[in-house]
N, C-alpha and C positions, 0 to 999 in steps of 0.2 A: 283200395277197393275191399269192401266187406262183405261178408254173408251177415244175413239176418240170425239172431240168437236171441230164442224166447226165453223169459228172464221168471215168468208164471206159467205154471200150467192150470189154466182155470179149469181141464174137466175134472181133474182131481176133487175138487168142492164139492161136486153134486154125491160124493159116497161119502160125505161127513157128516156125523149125527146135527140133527138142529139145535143153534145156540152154542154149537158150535161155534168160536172167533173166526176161526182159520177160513168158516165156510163164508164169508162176506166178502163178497167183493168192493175189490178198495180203490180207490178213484188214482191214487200215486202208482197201484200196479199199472188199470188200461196205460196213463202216462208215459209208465217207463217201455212199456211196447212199441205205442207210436212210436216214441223217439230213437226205437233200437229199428224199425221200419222205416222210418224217414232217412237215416245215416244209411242203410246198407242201400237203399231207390238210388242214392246221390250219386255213391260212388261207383255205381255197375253201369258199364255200358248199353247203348241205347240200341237195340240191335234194330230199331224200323231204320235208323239213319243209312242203311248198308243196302244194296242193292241185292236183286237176289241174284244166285240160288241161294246165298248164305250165308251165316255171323262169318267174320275173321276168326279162325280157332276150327272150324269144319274141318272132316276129313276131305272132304272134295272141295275143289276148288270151289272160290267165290269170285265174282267179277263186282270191280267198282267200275260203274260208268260215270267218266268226270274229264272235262275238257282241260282244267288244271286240277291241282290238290298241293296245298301249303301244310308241313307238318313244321311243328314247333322243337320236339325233339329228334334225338336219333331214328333212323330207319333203319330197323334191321329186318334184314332177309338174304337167307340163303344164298341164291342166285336171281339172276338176268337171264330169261328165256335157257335156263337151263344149264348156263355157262357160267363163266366168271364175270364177278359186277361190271368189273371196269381196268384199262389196261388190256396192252396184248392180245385181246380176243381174236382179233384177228390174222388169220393163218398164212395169207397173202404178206408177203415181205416187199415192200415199197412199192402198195397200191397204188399209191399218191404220184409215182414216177418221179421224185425228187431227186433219186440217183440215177447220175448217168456216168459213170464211170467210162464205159467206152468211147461214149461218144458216138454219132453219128459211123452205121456200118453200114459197108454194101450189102444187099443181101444177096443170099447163099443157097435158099431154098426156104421151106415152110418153115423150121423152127430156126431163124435166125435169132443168135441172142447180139443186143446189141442196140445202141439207146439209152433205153433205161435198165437198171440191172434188175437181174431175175424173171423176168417177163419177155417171152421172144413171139417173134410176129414174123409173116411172111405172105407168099402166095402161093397155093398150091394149085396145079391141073392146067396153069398157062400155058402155051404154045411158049409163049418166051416172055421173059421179064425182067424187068432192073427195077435198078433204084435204092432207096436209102432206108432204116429205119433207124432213129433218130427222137430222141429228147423235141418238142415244141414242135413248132410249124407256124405256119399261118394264122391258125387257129385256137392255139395253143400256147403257154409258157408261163414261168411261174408265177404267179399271183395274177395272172389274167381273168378276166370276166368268165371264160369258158372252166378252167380249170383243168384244161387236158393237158400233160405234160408229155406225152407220147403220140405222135402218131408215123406212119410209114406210108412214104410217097414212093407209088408205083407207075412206072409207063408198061404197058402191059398189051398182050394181044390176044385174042381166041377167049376161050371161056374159062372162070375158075371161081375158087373163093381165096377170100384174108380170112386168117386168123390169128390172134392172139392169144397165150397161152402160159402157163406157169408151174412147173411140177415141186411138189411139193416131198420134201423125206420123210420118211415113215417118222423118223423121231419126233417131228410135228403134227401126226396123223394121229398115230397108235389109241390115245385116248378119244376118238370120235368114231369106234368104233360102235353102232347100234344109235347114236342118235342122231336126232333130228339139227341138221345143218342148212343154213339160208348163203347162199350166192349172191354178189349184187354188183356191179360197175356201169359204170357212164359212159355212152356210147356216142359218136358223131362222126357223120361222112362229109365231104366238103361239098362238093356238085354231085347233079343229075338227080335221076328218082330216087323215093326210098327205096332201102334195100333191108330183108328180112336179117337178122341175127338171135340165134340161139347161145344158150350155156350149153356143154355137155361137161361129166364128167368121168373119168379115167382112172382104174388104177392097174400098177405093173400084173401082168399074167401069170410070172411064173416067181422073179427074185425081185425082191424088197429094193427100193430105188433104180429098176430098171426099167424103165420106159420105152424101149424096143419094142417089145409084146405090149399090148396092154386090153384090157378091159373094159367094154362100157358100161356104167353104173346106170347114168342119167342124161336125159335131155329133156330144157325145158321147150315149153310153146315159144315161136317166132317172137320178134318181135320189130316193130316198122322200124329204121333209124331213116326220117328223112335228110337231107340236104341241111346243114344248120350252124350257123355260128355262134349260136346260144348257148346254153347250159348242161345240153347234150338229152341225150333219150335214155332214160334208166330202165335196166332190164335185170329181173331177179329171177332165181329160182331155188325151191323148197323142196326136200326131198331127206328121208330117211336113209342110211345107210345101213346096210345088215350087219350080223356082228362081225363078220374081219373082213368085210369091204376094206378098211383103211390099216390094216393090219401088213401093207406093203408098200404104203404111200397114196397121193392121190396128184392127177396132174386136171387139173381148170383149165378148159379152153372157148373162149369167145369168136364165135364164128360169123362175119359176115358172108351171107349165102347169096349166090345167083348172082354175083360181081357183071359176068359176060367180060366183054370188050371194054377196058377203059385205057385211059391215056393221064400221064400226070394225076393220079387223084391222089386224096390224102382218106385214111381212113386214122380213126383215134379211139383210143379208150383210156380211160381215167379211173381212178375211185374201188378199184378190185377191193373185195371183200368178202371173206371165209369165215364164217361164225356160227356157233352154236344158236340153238333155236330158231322158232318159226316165222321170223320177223326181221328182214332189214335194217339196221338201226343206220344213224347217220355215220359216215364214212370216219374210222379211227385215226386220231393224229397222233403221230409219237416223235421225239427229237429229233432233228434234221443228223446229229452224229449216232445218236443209238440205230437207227436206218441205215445209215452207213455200216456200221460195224455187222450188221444183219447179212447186210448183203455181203461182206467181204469174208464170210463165209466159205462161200462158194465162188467169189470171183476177186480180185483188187487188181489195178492199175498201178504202178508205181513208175511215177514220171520224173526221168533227169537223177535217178538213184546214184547213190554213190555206193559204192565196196571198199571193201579191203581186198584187194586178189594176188597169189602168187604165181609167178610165171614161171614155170621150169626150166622153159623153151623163150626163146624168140617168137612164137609162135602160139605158144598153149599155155593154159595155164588154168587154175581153180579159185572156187569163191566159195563162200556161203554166205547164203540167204534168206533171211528171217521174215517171216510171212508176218505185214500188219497185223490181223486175229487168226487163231488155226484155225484150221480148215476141215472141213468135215473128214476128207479121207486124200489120197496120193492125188498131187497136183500135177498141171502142167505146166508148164513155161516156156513162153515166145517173147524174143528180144526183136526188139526195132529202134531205130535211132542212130545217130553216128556216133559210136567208143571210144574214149579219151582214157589213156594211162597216162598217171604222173607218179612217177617214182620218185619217193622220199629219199634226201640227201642222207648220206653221215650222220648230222647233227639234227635231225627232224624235221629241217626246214624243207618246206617242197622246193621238186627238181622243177623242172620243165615236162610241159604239156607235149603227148604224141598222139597222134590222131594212126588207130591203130586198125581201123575200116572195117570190113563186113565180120561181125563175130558169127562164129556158130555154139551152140550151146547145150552139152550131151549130161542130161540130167543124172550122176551118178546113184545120189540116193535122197529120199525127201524123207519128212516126219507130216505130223499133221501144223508142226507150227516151224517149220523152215527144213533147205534142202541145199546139197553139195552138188555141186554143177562145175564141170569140165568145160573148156571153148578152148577155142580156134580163133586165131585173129589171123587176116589176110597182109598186116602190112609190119613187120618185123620190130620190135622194141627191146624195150632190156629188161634184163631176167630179174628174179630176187621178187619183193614184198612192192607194194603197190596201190595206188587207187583209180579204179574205175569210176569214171563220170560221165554224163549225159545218158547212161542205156535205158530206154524204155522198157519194163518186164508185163505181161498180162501175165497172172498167175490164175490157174485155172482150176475147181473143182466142182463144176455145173453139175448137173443132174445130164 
């Protein structure tokens, strides 16, 4: 790409004496003009091709209106509605519901976690309720037509609502402080009418990852979810945060309204999604292990574990325990399952298996990536070094 560069200046001529050489104009100068015109037309940009307000290269934005667009070379820019191009954008941790570490859980009340990890769901304002929330359904499961990977079946009585919900740590927030963020998941109910669902969001009122107190930011307009086994009903919302709105965290909650009286129904949502800018993009996939490890953050399951533990006692004894990925902050841990000690012979070889029955387990001290834990065993074994097998551990550091 060229500028034009005049090579004669022809007004100069007209102030030189006549008979002058210099004052003639010479047919090889016009020539070399055009040709220095023609070269710089070719290689300059066509700015009518460009829609308005403007050239590309404006201080204000310009709009291309164009239902595709094929570029031959690289594409550079900045960002994606404000955000990072591509990758991680989004702040929801296994919107996809591919993990489900727990497993199928009774529920507990309105924020039961359990299902899928990171995301708790429940009933609030029933007279009384049960039931499960749970990875699939009816409706649901992976790579199915619908794409819903979660939903929670309620037998329920009197009036209330479901919601589903996600909080998020400030260390994921902090930088969405002052901008423009879009909301978006897939919604679907199994039987009866539709039923209205909103986004709202939250963050902690007073300390940074506490959700006890909280504040409301936003809520967007309703939206219908009828009865469906299809694809599900998408619902977004668009909203600005002020500057430390997110400066303590932020918790996402999807709420079906006006529930009333139901029995057995399934409610679902899919496709959670937290992103910068004013636009919904299609929902982010990221490795079915990088997701894992995400979530194992804040929660892991460790099924049929084995130890090394010593026993002091017939009775008691300690272990340490090294947590899959560390954990954001001090954990917890609950054992289930039936305890087997096998004590190592003399020579290294294992001894024989003792089923050593109901353990208890008095966390003495944890780090962020493993913790020393005391128990109690109810059925009397033998003392010294040791391996524990079959115990179930949920290790715990939810929000």
């Amino acid at each position: 790409m060229s500028n034009y560069t005049q090579s004669t200046n022809f007004a100069t001529k007209d102030a030189l004496s006549p008979g002058d050489p210099l004052k003639i104009v010479r047919g090889t100068e016009i020539n070399t003009e055009f040709a220095n015109i023609a070269v710089a037309v070719a290689t300059k940009l066509d700015t009518t091709a460009l829609a308005a307000p403007g050239p590309i290269g404006a201080t204000t934005p310009s709009t291309i209106n164009a239902t595709t667009g094929t570029f031959s070379g690289n594409v550079q820019m900045a960002s994606a509605n404000g955000g990072q191009l591509a990758g991680l954008r989004n702040r929801i941790i296994n919107g996809d519901m591919r993990v489900a570490q727990r497993g199928s859980t009774t529920l507990s009340g309105v924020d039961t976690y359990g299902g899928c990890d990171r995301t708790f769901g429940g009933p609030s304002g029933f007279t009384t309720s049960s039931g499960n929330i749970l990875q699939g359904g009816s409706l649901g499961g992976p790579y199915s037509s619908s794409g819903f990977l979660q939903s929670v079946l309620l037998t329920t009585t009197g009036t209330g609502i479901v919601r589903f919900g996600q909080k998020i740590e400030v260390l994921n927030t902090a930088d969405l402080n002052g901008k423009q963020i879009t909301i978006s998941a897939k919604l679907t109910q199994d039987s009866g009418s539709a039923l209205n669902a909103t986004i709202t969001v939250f963050r902690p009122t007073t300390t940074a990852n506490d959700f006890s107190a909280q504040t409301l930011l936003a809520t967007s307009s309703a939206v219908s979810v009828p009865s469906s086994s299809g694809s599900g009903t998408a619902i977004t919302h668009t909203f600005t945060l002020g500057s430390t709105d997110a400066s303590k965290g932020l918790a996402v909650y999807v709420t079906y309204a006006g529930v009333g009286a139901v029995t057995s129904k399934s409610f679902y949502i899919g496709d959670i999604q937290l992103e910068v800018g004013p636009v919904a993009t299609p929902f982010e996939q990221i490795p079915i292990g990088l997701s894992l490890q995400l979530c194992q953050r804040y929660f892991e399951y460790q099924s049929n574990a084995q130890l090394i533990a010593y026993w002091q006692s017939t009775t008691a004894g300690k272990f340490v325990l090294t947590w899959s990925v560390p954990k954001r902050t001090t954990v917890s841990v609950t054992a289930s399952g039936t305890w087997v000690q096998q004590i190592l012979a003399a020579t290294f070889a294992s001894g024989s298996n003792t089923n050593i029955g109901t353990v208890t387990l008095t966390q003495y001290t944890s780090s962020s990536t493993q913790g020393l834990f005391d128990f109690t065993n109810t059925i009397a074994c033998t003392t010294g070094f040791g391996f524990l097998f079959n115990p179930s551990l949920s290790i715990s550091a939810e929000l």
